[in-house]
FIVEXFI-137773 format. One line per 4 residues: number of its first residue (from 1); for each residue x, y, z of C-alpha. Coordinates in pm, whole numbers, padded with zeros to 5 digits. Layout:
NUM> X/Y/Z  ...
REM end
This chain:
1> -01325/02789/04629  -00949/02863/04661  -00844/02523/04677  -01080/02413/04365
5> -00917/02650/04178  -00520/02549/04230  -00601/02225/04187  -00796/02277/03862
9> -00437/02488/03791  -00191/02278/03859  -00314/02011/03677  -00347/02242/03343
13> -00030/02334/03432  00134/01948/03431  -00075/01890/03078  00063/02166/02914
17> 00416/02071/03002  00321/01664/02874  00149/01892/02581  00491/02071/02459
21> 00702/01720/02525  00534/01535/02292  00495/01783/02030  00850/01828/02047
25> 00949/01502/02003  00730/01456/01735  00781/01750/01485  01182/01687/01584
29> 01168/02031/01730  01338/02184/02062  01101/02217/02378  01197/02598/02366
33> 01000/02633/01998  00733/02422/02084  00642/02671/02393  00705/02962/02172
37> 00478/02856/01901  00178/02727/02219  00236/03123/02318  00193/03309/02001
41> -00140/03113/01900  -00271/03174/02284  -00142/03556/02289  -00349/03569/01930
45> -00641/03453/02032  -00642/03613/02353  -00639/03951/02229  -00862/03886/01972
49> -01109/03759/02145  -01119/03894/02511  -00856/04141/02600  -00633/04333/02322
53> -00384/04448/02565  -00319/04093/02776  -00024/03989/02751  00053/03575/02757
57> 00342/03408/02939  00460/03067/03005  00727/02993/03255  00844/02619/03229
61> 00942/02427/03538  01134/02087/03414  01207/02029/03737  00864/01949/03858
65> 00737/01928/03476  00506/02177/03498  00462/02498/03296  00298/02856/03492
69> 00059/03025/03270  -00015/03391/03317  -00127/03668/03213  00136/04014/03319
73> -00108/04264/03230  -00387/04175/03453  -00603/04479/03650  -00648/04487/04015
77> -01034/04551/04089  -01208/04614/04419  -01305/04327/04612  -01690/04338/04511
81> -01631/04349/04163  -01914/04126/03996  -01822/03842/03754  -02064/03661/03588
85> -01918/03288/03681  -02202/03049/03570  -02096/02789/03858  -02041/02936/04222
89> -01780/02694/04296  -01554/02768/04040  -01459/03033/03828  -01641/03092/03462
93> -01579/03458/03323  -01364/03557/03090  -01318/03908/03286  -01123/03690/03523
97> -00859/03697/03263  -00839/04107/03292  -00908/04147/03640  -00822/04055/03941
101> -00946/04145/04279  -00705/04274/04566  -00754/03986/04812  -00678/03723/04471
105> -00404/03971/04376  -00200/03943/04757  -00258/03531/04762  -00049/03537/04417
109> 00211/03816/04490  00235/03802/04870  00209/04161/04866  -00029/04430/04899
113> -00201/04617/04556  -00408/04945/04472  -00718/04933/04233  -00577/04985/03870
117> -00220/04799/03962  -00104/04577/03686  -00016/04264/03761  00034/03928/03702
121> -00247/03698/03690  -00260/03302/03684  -00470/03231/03339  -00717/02936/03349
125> -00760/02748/03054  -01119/02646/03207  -01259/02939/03135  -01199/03008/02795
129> -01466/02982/02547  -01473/02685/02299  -01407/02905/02023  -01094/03054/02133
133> -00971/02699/02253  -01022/02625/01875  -00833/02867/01737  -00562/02814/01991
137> -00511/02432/01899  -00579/02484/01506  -00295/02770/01450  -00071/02559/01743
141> -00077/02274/01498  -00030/02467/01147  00243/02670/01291  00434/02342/01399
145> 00380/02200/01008  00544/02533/00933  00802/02525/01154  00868/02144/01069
149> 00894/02274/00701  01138/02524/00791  01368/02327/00984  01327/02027/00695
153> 01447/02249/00477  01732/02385/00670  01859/02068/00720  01850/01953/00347
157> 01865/02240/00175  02237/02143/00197  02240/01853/00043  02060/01895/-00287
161> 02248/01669/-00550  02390/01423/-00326  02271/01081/-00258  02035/00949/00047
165> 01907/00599/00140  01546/00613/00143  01243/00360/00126  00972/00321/-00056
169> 00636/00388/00112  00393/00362/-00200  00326/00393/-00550  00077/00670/-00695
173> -00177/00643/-00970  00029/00846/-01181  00351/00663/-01156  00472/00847/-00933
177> 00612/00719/-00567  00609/00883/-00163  00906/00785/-00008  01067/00841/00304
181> 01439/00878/00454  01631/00704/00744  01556/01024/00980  01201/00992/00887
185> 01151/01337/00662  00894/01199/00354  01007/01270/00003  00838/01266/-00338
189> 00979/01080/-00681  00809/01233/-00984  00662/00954/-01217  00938/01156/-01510
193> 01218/01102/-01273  01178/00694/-01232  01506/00501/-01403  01295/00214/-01597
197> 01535/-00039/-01473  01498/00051/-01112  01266/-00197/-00867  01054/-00030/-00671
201> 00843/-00260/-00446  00675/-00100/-00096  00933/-00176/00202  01222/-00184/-00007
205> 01570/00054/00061  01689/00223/-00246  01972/00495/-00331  01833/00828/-00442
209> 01954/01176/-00572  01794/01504/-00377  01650/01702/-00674  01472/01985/-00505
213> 01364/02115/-00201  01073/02350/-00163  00902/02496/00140  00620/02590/-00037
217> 00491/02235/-00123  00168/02166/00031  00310/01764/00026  00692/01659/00084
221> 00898/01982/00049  01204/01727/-00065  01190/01578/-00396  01449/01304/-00545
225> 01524/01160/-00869  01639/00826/-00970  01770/00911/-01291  02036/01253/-01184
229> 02397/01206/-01353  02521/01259/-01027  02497/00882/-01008  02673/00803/-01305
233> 02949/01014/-01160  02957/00843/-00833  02954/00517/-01015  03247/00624/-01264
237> 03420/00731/-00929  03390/00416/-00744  03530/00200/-01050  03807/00437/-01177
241> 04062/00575/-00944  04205/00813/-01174  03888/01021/-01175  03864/00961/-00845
245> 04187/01123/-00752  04141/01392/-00977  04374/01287/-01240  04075/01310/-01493
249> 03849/01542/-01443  03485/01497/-01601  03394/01804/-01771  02997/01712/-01864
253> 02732/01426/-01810  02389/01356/-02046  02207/01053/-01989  01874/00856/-02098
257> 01796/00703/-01746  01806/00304/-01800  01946/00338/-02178  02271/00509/-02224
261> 02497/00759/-02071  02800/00938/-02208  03076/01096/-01976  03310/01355/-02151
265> 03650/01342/-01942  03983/01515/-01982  04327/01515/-01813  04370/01754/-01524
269> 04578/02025/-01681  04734/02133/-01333  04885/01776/-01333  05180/01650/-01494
273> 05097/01349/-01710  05339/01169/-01929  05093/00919/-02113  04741/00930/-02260
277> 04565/00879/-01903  04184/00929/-02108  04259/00611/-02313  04412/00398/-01995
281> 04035/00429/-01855  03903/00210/-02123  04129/-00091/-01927  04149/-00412/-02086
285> 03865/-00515/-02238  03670/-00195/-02130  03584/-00390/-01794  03555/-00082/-01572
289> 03346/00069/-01823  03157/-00220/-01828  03144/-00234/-01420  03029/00143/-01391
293> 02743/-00021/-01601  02655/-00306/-01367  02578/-00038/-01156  02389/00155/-01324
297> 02179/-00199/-01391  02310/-00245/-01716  02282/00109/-01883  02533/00141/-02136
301> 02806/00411/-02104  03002/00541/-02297  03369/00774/-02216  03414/01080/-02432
305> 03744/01222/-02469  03662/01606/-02443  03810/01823/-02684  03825/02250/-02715
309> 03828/02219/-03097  03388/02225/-03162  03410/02007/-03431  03646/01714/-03281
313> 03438/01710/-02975  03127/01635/-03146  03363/01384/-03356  03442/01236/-03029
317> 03083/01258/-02876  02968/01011/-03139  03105/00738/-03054  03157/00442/-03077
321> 03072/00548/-03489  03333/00634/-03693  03283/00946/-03812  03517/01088/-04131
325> 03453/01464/-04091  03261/01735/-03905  03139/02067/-04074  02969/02360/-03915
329> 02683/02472/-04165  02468/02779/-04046  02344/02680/-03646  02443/02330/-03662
333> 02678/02083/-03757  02706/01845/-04014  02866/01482/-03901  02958/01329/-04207
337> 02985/00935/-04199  03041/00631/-04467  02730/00466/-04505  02780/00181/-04310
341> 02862/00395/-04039  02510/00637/-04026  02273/00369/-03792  02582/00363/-03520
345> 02598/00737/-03555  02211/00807/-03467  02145/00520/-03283  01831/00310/-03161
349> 01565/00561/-03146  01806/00846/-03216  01946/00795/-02881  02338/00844/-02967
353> 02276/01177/-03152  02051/01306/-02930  02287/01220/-02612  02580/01409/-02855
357> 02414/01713/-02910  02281/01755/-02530  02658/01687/-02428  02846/01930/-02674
361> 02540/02195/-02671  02504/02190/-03032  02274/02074/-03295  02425/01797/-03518
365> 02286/01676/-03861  02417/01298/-03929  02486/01221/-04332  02697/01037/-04555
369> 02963/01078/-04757  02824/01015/-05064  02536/01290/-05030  02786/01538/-04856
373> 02960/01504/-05186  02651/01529/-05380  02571/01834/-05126  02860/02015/-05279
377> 03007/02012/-04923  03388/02000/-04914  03541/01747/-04619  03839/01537/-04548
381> 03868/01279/-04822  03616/01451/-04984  03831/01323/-05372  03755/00959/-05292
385> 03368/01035/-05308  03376/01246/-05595  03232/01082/-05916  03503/01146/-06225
389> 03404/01275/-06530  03652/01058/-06754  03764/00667/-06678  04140/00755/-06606
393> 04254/00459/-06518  04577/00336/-06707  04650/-00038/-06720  05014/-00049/-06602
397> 05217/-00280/-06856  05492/-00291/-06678  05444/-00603/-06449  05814/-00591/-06363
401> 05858/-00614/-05964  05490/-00567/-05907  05539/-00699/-05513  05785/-00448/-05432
405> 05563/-00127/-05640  05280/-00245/-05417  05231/-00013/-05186  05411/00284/-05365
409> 05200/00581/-05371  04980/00481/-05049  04991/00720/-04737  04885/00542/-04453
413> 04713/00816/-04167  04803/00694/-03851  04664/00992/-03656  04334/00837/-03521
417> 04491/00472/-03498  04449/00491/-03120  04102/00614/-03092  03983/00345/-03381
421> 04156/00098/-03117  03962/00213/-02848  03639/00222/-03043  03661/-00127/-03139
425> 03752/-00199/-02760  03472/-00042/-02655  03248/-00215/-02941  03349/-00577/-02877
429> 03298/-00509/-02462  02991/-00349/-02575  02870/-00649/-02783  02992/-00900/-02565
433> 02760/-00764/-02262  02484/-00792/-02521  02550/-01146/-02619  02535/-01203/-02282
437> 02222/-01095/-02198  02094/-01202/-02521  02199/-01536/-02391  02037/-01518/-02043
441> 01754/-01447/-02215  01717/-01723/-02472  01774/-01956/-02193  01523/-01805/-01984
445> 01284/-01893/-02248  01392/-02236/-02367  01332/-02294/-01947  01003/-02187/-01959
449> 00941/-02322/-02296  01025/-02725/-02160  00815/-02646/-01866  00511/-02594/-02099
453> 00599/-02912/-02292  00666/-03072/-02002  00274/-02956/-01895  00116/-03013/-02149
457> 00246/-03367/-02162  00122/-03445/-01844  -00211/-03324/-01877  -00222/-03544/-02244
461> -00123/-03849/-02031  -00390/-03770/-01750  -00656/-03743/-02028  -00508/-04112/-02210
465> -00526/-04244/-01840  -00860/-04136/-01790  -00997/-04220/-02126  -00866/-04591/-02072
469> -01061/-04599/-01747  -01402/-04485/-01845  -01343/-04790/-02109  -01264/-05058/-01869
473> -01594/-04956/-01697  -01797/-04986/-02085  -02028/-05295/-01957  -01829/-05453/-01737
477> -02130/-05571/-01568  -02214/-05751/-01932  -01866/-05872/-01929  -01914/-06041/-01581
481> -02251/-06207/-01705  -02107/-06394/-02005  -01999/-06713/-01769  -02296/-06729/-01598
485> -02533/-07025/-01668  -02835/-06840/-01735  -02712/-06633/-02016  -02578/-06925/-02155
489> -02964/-07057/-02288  -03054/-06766/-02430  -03251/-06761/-02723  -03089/-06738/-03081
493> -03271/-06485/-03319  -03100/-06585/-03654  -03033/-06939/-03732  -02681/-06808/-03945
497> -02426/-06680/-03693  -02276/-06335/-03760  -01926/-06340/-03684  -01844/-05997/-03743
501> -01871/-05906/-03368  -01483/-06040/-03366  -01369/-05714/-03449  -01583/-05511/-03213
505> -01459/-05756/-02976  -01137/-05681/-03014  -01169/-05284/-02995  -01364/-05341/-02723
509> -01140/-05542/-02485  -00814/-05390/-02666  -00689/-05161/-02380  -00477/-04918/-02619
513> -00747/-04942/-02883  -00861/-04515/-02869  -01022/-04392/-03206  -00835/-04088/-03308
517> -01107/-03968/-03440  -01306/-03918/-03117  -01314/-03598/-02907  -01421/-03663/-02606
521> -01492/-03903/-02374  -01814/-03883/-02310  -01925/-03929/-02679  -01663/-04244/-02715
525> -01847/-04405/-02409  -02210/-04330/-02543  -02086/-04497/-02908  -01939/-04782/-02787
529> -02207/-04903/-02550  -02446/-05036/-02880  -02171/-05197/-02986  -02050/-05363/-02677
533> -02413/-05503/-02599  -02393/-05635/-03000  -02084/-05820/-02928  -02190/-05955/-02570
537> -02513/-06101/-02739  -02327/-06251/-02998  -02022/-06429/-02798  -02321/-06581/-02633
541> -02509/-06715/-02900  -02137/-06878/-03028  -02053/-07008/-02674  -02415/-07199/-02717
545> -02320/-07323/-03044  -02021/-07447/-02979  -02163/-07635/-02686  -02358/-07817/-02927
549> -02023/-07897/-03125  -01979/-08257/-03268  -01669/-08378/-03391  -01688/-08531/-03753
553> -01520/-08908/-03773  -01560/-08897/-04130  -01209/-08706/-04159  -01041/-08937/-03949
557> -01131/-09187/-04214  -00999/-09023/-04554  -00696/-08958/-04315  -00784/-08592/-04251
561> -00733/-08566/-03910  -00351/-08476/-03837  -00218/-08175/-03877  -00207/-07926/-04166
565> 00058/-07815/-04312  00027/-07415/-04408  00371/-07317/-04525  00263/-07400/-04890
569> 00000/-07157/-04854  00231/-06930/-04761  00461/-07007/-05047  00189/-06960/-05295
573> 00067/-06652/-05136  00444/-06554/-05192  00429/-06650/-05556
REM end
């Protein structure tokens, strides 16, 4: 009974260890945890359902991969204690976990022990009930979920806002997409946090932002965005090395994911610049502007020189319109444009404005000139708006050296020459990307247009083909029959020959003769067949009478019989 029973243990003892391994290895966890968590679930368990005070241990042996399983607090009993073991060969009660005899007590210590001695004693797995087996396994396998969670988070708590490779698992009814990273950890992309332009298809590797990570999820604890600003910084980084040093430091972000973003910058006022470093970013032709939106996959962007002054910093967030003035009325400001100017100002769907307010943190109110004037509202150049009440406009007499009194009187404002510059830079790059698309486009379709065409004529010259070939077939048996001798003795119904089958003939036989008029095929074949029998029976009945064909001497005699002339036919048919 002995022997039964260390076998039975040792071999518990080997699956427990393989047990822990694999659990480690799959939850990414330490050996050390794994046990830890295996012992609190049995220790629960245990006292809950057979001895409060027993105490659980698990020694591990990696040497011989094997893990001892005892319990410390185990009473020694006299020898002829009764246990109620269902099986006489091996043992079955659950008391065997709180007692132990004194003979079983000196084969596992070596040593000698009273009745009442605590001690260690081996704990058989066999002889659990089912239930408490349950319970062990079911909290083993939430607490390692837990503990994964825990450790997940650990690990990337740190790196909220920074970007991970991760691929795309699938796509949710919702919109939304479950993801997963290069160390295996799942995320989750909200359907709101998708960037339009992005591809997502299953398999596929793509750049993400960490968002959020939150241990309480039920799902993935780690959630990522496509759309963070953090990317437009990383791509404004990669194509400009002056913010990449540090020479220009960008003070605030806003973005529409896959539409627009707008990146208000400043020079780094611990570093000695000589030169307007914001307006060298712009490059020639705005290219790196226009390369920081290549990656971005073609969202426009748009560099905002940052300013302290409120009311030139919404001026400047704007852009690329042209805006005369700024006024602060009540909780908002008033951007005051030319007319021509007011569409650039709000943008498509509002998107400019909106973009401007989120990036200065105020609420701006885009009008004109001409109704801030009305408005009462004073502004720069607010006199060149403002209706006069009298005509006083003197004709000058004096036409004396009018060249040279040109431009006396005019002051020219040089102050925002530069920025206009830099706005019309940015415009023409701007419109030039457009065109380009635009372009790409149009050709796209004027592709796909002359493969239609293209289509379509080949299907209208497989339905000529096959029209012409149910034709050929119209009677060709008839056709066939019209040289034999039999048909040729046919009998003639009508003593006066109707030669009108000529014609018929003619469509008949003609192979590009096809009636516009017809629709389909079927009917053409089904109306021509009357008429092709008509004109059969009729070339007959001439081949007959022209077999019976006698030439007439009586022309030869009035001198009748050489040829005839028709060219004064023709002349009087002329005339």
């Amino acid at each position: 009974m002995t022997k039964i029973i260390s076998e039975n243990l040792f071999e518990q003892e080997r699956s427990l260890f393989k047990i822990v391994q694999g659990y480690a290895k799959t939850y990414k966890l330490s050996f050390e945890t794994v046990l830890e968590l295996f012992t609190e679930q049995t220790q629960k368990a245990v006292n809950r359902d057979i001895d409060p005070d027993a105490e659980i241990v698990f020694v591990p042996d990696f040497e011989n991969e094997r893990i001892a399983m005892f319990n410390k607090n185990a009473q020694v009993v006299e020898n002829d204690f009764e246990f109620d073991d269902l099986d006489q060969e091996k043992h079955t009660d659950v008391q065997r976990i709180i007692f132990i005899t004194i003979d079983d007590a000196k084969k596992q210590t070596g040593e000698d022990h009273q009745v009442d001695d605590v001690v260690y004693s081996n704990l058989d797995f066999g002889i659990l009930g089912e239930k408490t087996r349950v319970a062990i396994r079911s909290g083993f396998i939430q607490s390692l979920k837990l503990a994964e969670k825990q450790r997940v988070f650990d690990l990337y708590s740190q790196k909220v806002g920074e970007k991970l490779k991760a691929q795309v698992l699938s796509k949710n009814s919702k919109g939304s997409y479950n993801l997963k990273f290069e160390d295996g950890v799942s995320a989750f992309l909200p359907a709101n946090k998708v960037n339009g332009r992005a591809t997502l298809s299953p398999g596929s590797f793509i750049d993400v932002y960490l968002d959020n990570v939150n241990i309480e999820s039920k799902l993935s604890i780690c959630e990522v965005r496509l759309d963070s600003p953090k990317e437009v910084e990383d791509a404004a980084k990669n194509e400009i090395p002056e913010i990449a040093n540090g020479d220009v430091l960008i003070v605030k972000i806003q973005r529409i994911p896959g539409v627009k973003s707008k990146i208000a910058v400043q020079a780094n006022p611990e570093r000695e610049i000589d030169y307007d470093i914001v307006s060298s970013l712009f490059g020639e032709g705005a290219k790196r502007i226009l390369a920081i939106s290549d990656k971005l996959n073609g969202e426009r962007v748009d560099i905002i020189r940052y300013s302290d002054d409120v009311r030139e910093y919404i001026k400047n967030a704007l852009s690329p319109a042209k805006i005369i003035d700024v006024v602060e009325s009540g909780r908002k400001y008033l951007a005051i444009a030319k007319e021509q100017d007011l569409m650039s100002a709000i943008g498509k769907r509002g998107i400019n404005i909106e973009l401007a307010a989120k990036l200065t943190g105020h609420k701006i109110e885009v009008i004109s000139a001409e109704e801030a004037a009305n408005r009462g509202i004073e502004f720069k150049d607010l006199p060149n708006y403002e209706k006069p009440l009298f005509n006083t406009h003197r004709t000058n007499k004096d036409s004396k050296s009018r060249a040279n009194k040109f431009f006396k009187g005019i002051n020219i404002d040089l102050t925002d020459f530069k920025e206009d510059i830099e706005k019309i830079m940015l415009q023409e790059a701007e419109l030039a990307q457009e065109q380009k698309q635009a372009q790409e486009q149009k050709q796209a379709q004027e592709q796909k247009q002359a493969q239609e065409q293209k289509q379509a004529q080949a299907n209208k010259n497989a339905q000529k083909n096959n029209s012409k070939k149910r034709q050929e077939k119209i009677e060709l048996a008839d056709i066939d029959n019209l040289f034999s001798e039999e048909n040729l003795h046919i009998e003639l119904e009508n003593d006066e020959p109707d030669y009108d089958f000529v014609e018929d003939l003619n469509d008949i036989f003609d192979e590009e003769f096809i009636p516009e008029e017809e629709k389909e095929i079927q009917e053409v074949v089904e109306s021509e067949q009357p008429k092709a029998k008509k004109a059969v029976k009729a070339y007959q009945k001439l081949k007959i009478e022209l077999s019976d064909f006698k030439v007439d001497n009586d022309l030869a005699n009035y001198g009748l019989d050489t040829n005839i002339d028709l060219d004064e036919f023709e002349d009087e048919w002329e005339d």
